[in-house]
C-alpha positions as CSV (number, residue, x, y, z in Angstrom):
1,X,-174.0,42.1,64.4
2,X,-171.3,39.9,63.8
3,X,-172.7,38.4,60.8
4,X,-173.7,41.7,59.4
5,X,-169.9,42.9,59.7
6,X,-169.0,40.1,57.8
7,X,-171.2,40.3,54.9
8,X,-170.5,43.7,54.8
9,X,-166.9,44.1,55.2
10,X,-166.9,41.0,52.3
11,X,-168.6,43.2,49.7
12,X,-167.0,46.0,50.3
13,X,-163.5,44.0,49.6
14,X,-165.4,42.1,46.2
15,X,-166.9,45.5,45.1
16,X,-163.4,47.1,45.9
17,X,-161.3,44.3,43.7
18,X,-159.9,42.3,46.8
19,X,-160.5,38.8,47.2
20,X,-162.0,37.9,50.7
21,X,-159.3,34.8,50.9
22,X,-156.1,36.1,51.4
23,X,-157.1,39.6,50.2
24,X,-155.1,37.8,46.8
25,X,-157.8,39.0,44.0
26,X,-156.7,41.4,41.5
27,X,-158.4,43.1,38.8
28,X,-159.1,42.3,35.5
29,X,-159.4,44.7,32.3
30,X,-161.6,43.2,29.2
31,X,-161.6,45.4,26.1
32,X,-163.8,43.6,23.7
33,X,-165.0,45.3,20.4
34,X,-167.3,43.8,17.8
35,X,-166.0,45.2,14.4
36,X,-167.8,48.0,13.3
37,X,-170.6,48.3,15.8
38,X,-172.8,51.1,15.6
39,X,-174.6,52.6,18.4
40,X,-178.3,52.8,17.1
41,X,-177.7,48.5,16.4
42,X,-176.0,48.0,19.6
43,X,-178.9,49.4,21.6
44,X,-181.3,47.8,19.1
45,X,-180.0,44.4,19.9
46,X,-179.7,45.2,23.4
47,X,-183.7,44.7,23.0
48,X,-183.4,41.2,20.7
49,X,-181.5,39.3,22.5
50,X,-177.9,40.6,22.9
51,X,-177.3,39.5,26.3
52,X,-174.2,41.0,26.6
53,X,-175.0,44.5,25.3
54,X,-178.2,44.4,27.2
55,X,-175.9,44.5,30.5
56,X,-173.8,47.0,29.2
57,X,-177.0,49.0,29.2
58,X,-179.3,48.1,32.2
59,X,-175.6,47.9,34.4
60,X,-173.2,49.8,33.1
61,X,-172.7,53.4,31.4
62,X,-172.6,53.5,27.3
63,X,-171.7,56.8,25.6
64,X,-174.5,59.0,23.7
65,X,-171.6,60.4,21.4
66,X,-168.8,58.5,20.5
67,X,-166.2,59.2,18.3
68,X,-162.5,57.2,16.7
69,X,-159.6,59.1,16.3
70,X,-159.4,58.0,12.3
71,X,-161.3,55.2,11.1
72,X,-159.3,53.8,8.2
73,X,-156.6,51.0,7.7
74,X,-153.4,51.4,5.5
75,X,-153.6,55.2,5.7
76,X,-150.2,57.3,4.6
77,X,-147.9,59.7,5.4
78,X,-146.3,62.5,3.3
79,X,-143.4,60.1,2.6
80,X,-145.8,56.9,1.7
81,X,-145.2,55.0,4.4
82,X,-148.1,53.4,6.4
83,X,-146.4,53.1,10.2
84,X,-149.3,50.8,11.5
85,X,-149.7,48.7,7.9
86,X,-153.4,47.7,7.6
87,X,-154.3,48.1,11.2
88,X,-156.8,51.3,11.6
89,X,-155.9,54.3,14.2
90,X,-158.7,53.2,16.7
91,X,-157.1,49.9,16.6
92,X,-154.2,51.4,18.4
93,X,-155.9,54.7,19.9
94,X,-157.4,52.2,22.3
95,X,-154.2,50.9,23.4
96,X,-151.9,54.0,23.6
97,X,-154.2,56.8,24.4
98,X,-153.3,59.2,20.8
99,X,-154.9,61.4,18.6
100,X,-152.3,61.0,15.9
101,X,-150.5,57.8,14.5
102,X,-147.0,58.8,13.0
103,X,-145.1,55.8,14.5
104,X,-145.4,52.1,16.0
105,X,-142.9,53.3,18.7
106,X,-145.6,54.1,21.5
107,X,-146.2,53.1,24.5
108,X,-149.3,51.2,25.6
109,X,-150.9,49.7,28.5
110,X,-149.6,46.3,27.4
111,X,-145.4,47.5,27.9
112,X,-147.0,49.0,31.1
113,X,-148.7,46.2,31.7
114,X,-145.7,43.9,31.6
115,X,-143.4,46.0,34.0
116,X,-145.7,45.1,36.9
117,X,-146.4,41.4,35.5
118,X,-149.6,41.6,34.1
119,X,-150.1,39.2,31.7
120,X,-152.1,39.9,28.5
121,X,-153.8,39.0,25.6
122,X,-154.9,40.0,22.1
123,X,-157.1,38.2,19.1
124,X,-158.1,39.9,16.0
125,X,-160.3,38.1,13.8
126,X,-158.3,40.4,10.5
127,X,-154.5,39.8,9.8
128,X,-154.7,43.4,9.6
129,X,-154.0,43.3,12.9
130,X,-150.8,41.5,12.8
131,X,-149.3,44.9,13.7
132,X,-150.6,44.8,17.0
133,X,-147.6,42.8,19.0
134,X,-147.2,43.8,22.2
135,X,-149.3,41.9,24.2
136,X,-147.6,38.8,25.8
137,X,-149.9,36.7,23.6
138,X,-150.8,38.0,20.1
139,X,-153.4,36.5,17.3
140,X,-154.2,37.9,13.7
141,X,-155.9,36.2,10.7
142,X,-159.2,35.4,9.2
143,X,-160.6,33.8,12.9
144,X,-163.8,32.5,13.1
145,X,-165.6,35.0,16.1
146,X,-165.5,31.8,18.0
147,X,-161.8,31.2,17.8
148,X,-161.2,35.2,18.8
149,X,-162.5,34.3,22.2
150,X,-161.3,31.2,23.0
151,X,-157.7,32.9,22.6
152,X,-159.0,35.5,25.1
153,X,-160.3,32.6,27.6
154,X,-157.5,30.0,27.0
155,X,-154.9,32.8,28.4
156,X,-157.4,34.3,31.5
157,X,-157.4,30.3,32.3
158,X,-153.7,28.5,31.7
159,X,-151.6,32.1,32.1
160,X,-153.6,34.1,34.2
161,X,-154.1,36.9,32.2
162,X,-155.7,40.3,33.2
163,X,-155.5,42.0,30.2
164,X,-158.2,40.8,27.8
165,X,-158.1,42.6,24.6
166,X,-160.5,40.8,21.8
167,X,-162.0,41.6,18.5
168,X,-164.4,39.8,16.3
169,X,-164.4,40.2,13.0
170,X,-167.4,38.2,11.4
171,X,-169.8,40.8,12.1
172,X,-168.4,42.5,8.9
173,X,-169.0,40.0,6.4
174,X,-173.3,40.0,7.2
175,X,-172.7,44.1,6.5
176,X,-174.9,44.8,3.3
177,X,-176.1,48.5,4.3
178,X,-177.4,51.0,6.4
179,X,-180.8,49.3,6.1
180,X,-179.7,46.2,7.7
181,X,-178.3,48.2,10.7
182,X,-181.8,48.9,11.8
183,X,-183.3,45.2,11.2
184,X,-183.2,42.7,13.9
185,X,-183.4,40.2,11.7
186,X,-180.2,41.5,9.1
187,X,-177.3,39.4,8.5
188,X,-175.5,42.3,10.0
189,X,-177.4,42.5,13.5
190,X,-177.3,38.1,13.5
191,X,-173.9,38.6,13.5
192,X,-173.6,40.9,16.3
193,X,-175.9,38.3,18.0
194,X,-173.4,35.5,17.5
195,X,-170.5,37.9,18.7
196,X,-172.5,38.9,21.7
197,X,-173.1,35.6,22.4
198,X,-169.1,34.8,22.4
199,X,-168.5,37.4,25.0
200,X,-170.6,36.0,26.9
201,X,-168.8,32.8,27.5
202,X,-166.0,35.0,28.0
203,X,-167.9,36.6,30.8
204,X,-169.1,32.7,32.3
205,X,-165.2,32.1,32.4
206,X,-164.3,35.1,34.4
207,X,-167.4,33.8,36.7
208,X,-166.1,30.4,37.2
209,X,-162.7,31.9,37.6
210,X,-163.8,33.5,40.9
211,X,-162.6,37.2,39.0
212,X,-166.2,38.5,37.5
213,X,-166.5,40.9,40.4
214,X,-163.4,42.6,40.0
215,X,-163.3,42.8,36.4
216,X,-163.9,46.3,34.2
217,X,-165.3,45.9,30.7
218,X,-165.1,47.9,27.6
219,X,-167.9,47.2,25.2
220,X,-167.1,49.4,22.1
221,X,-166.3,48.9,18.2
222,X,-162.9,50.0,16.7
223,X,-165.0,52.3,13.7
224,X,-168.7,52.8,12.3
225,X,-169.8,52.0,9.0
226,X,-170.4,53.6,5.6
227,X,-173.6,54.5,4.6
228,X,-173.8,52.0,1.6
229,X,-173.6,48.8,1.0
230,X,-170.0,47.6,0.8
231,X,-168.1,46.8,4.1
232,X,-165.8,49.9,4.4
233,X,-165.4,52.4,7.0
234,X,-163.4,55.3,4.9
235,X,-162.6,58.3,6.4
236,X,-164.9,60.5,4.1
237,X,-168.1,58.7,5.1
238,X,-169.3,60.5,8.5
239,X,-170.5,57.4,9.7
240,X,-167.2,55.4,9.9
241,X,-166.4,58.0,12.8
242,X,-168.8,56.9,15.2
243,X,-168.2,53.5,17.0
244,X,-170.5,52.2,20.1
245,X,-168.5,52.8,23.4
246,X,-169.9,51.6,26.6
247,X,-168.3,50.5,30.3
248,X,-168.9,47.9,33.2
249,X,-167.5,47.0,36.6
250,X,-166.8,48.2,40.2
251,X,-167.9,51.9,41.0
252,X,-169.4,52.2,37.5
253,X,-172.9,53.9,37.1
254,X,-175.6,51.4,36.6
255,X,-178.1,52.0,33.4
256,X,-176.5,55.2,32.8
257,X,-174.8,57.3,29.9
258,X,-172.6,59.9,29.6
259,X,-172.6,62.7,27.3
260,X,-169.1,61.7,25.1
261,X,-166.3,59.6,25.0
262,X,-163.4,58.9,22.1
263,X,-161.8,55.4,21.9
264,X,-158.3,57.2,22.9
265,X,-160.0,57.8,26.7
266,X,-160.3,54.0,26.6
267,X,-156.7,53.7,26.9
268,X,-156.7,56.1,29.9
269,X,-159.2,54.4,31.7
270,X,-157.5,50.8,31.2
271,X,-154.2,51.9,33.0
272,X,-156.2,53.6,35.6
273,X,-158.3,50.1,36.3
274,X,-155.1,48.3,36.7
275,X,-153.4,50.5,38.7
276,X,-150.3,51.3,36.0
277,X,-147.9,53.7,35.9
278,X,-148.9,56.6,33.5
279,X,-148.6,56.3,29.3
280,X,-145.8,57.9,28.2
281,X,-147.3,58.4,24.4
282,X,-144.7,58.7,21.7
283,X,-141.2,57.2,22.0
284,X,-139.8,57.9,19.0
285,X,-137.2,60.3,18.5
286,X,-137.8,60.9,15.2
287,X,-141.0,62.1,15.6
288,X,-140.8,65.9,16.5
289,X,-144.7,66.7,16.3
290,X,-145.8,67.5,19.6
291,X,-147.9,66.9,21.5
292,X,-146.1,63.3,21.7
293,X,-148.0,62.8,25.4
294,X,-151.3,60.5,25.4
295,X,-154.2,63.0,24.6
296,X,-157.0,60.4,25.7
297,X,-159.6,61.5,28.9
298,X,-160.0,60.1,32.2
299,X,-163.6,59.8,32.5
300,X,-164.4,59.9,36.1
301,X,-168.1,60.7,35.0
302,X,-169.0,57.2,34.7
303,X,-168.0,56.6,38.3
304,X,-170.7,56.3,40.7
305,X,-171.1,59.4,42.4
306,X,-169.3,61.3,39.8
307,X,-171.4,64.4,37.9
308,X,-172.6,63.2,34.4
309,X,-171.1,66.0,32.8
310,X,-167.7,66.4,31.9
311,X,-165.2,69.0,30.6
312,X,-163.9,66.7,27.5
313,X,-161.9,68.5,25.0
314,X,-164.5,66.6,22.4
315,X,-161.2,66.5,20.0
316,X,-162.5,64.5,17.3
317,X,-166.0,66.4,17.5
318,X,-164.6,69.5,17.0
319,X,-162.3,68.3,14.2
320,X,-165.1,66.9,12.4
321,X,-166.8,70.4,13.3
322,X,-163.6,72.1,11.6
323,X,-164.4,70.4,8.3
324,X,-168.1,71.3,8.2
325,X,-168.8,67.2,8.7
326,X,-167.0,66.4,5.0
327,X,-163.4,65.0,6.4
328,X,-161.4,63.8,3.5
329,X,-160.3,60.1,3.1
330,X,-156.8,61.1,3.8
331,X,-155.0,61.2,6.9
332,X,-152.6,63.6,6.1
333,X,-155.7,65.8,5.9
334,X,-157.1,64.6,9.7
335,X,-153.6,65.4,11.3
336,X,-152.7,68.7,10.1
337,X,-156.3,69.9,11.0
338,X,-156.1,68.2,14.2
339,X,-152.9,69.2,15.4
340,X,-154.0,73.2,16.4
341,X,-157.0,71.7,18.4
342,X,-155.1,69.2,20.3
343,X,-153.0,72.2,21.3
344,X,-155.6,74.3,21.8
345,X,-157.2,71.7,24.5
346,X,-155.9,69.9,27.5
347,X,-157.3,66.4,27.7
348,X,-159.2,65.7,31.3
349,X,-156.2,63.7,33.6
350,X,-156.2,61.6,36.4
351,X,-155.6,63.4,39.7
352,X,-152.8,61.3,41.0
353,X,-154.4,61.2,44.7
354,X,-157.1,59.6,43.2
355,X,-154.7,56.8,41.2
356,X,-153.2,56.2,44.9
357,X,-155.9,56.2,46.4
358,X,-157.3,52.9,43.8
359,X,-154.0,51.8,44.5
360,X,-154.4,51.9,48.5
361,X,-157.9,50.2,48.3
362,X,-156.3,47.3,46.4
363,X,-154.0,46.1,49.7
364,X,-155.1,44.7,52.9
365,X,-155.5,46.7,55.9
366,X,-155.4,49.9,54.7
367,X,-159.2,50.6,53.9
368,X,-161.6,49.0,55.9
369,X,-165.5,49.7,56.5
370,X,-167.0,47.3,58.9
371,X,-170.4,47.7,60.9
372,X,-170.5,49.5,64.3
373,X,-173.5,49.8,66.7
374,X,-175.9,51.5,65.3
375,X,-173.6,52.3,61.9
376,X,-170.4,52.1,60.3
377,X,-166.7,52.5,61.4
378,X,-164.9,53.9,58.2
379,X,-160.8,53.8,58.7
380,X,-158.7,55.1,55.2
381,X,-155.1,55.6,54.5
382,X,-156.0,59.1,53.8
383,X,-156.7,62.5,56.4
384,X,-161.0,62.9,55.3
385,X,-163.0,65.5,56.5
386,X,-166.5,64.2,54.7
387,X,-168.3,60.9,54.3
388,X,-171.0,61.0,51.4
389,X,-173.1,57.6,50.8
390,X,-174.2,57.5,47.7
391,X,-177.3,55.0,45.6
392,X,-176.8,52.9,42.5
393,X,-179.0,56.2,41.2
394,X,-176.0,58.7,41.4
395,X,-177.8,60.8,44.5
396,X,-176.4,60.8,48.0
397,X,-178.6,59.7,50.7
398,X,-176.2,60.2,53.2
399,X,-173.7,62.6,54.2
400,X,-171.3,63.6,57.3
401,X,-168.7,66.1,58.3
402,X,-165.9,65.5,60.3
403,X,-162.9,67.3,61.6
404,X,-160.3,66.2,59.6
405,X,-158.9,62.2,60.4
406,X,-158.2,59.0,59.1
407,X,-161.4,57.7,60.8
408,X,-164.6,58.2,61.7
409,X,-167.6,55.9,63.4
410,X,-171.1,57.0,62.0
411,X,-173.8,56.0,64.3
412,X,-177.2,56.1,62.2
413,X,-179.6,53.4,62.2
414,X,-180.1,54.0,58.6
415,X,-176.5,52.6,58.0
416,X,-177.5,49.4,58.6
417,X,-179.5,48.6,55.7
418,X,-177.3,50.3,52.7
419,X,-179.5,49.9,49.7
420,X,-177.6,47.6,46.7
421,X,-174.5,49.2,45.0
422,X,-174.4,51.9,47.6
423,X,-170.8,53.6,47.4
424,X,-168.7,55.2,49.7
425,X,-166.9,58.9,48.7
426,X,-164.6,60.6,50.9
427,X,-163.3,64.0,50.3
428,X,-161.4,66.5,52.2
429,X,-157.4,67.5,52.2
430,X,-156.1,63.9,51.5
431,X,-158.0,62.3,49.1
432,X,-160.3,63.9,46.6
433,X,-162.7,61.1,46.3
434,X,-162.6,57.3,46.1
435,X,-165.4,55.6,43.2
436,X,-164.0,52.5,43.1
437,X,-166.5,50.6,46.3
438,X,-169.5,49.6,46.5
439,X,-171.3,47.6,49.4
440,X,-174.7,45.1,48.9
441,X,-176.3,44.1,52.2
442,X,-178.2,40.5,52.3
């Protein structure tokens, strides 16, 4: 019994983000986009040979609709100024959580990454992302895909970092149309290949690092392509709207999707993995077009447990829907017919007992499951009135009432052989739910 307490306290405390010595281990955020990936190519070379992608399928949760905010560089306002240069809107989006880009004076998980001294990282393999300087560590130019990611690893190794941001570019210069998107053996889909294949040395540093089992990954692609044979992504061409989204980690859904995600949500669900103090969106004054708040989702639907559906405001889907599916290759065009919808629509939030509560889980002592006779001994920070035990399939398997406490002792043989990636969910009037462990039993 011993032994089994052991084991099963020590996954709990990997699957939760806590190392096992010294309770020391912290987690890690990767946000790694391959320039204009596509979703029908992504899951296509999930199937030849994308090791990488392959996981983000068969383990994690990938997005059937997926949408940018605005998918081209250097756009302009009324005045002709370009406030982000030559870096696109879902470039950004994915840092700061926004619909609409009128200003570089935002705030982004990086600045609330640095105030609780969280080092971080960002390669683009574009100078167009020279705008892009927040990060403690910041690269832009013509970078080989190679390069891109050995910025990404040299900082996660020598500084520590736990904020991986990293974006190939190659992919873009094998783009020679639509056709290619659908052939294995492209130059477009061999490039994807060769970028996959980079991330996944990323991913055997974060192993050898000890971190891999506390680390959250975001798969996605900054924009689509157009549908002919140059490599653009204007904003008239539908398909430069529709970037691959997908995400991996503790408490995530295994070989499952969800029904829509926007790269703004990627943003929210960043500074909720790492425990940050909420965005605060637009800090610049002299912006008076409101709303200036983050209008990214939290998507708890790709938690385990979680119901796949969610209420998403769908912004960008009902933008495109506003324009009958014909947007114009001007910005000026996107924010004024975005602007009534994002006030129209209240963007899904994080329930701040359920931030604390990822908070809580992170520090010793003050969650603990361990093995009992007969079952489990469950002790939270939190007054819980219900314990529900749920599969790596989403369905519970197990489920108890209690009157309400901060412990309870479930004495069920059956608790002694939890099936792999089972997770624990408490509910009741102190905490609404807790996604974020999972427990694997030798």
């Amino acid at each position: 019994m011993a032994r089994m307490h052991n084991r099963l306290y020590r996954s709990f405390l990997l699957a939760a983000g806590l190392a096992v010595s010294g309770f020391a281990q912290k987690t890690t955020v990767v946000i790694f986009f391959i320039d204009g990936l596509e979703p029908a190519t992504a899951k296509l070379m999930a199937a030849n040979g994308a090791v990488g992608l392959k996981m983000m399928f068969d383990s994690g949760v990938v997005a059937e609709k997926s949408y940018t905010p605005y998918p081209k560089e250097g756009y302009k306002l009324e005045n002709g100024t370009t406030p982000w240069g030559q870096t696109s809107p879902g470039n950004v989006a994915v840092h700061n959580g926004c619909h609409i880009f009128e200003t570089k004076n935002v705030d982004d998980i990086f600045l609330a990454g640095k105030e609780k001294g969280i080092k971080s990282v960002y390669a683009g393999g574009s100078q167009n992302y020279s705008e892009i300087t927040t990060p403690d560590f910041h690269y832009s130019g013509e970078l080989t895909d190679q390069v891109v990611v050995q910025h990404g690893i040299d900082h996660f190794q020598n500084d520590k970092a736990r904020l991986i941001r990293l974006h190939p570019q190659r992919l873009r210069d094998g783009w020679n149309g639509p056709a290619g998107a659908l052939d294995p053996k492209s130059a477009y889909c061999k490039a994807i290949a060769a970028a996959d294949a980079q991330f996944m040395r990323l991913v055997a540093a974060l192993k050898a690092g000890g971190v891999w089992d506390s680390t959250y990954v975001m798969f996605a692609a900054d924009h689509g392509m157009n549908d002919n044979p140059i490599s653009l992504h204007d904003a008239d061409q539908i398909t430069s709207w529709t970037p691959f989204i997908s995400f991996y980690g503790p408490g995530i859904k295994k070989g499952a999707t969800i029904p829509y995600a926007e790269l703004s949500d990627l943003a929210i669900m960043a500074d909720y993995f790492l425990g940050l103090r909420p965005l605060k969106g637009v800090l610049d004054p002299a912006v008076t077009i409101v709303p200036k708040t983050p209008t990214g989702s939290f998507l708890s639907n790709i938690f385990i447990g979680a119901p796949k559906e969610l209420n998403h405001p769908r912004f960008v889907e009902r933008f495109l829907e506003s324009v009958s599916q014909k947007p114009k290759a001007d910005y000026v065009s996107y924010r004024n017919a975005m602007l009534p919808i994002l006030k129209a629509y209240t963007p899904v939030s994080i329930d701040e007992r359920n931030r604390r509560g990822m908070e809580m889980v992170r520090h010793p002592g003050r969650f603990a499951i361990t093995a009992a006779a007969g079952g489990l001994r469950i002790e939270a920070p939190w007054a819980f009135d219900q314990v529900d035990l749920i599969g790596a399939d989403g369905r519970t398997f197990f489920s108890a009432e209690t009157p309400s406490g901060k412990s309870l002792r479930l004495s069920d043989a059956r608790l002694q052989s939890l099936p792999p990636g089972a997770s624990v969910r408490l509910s009741g009037p102190g905490v609404q739910a807790v996604q974020a462990l999972r427990a694997t039993v030798p």
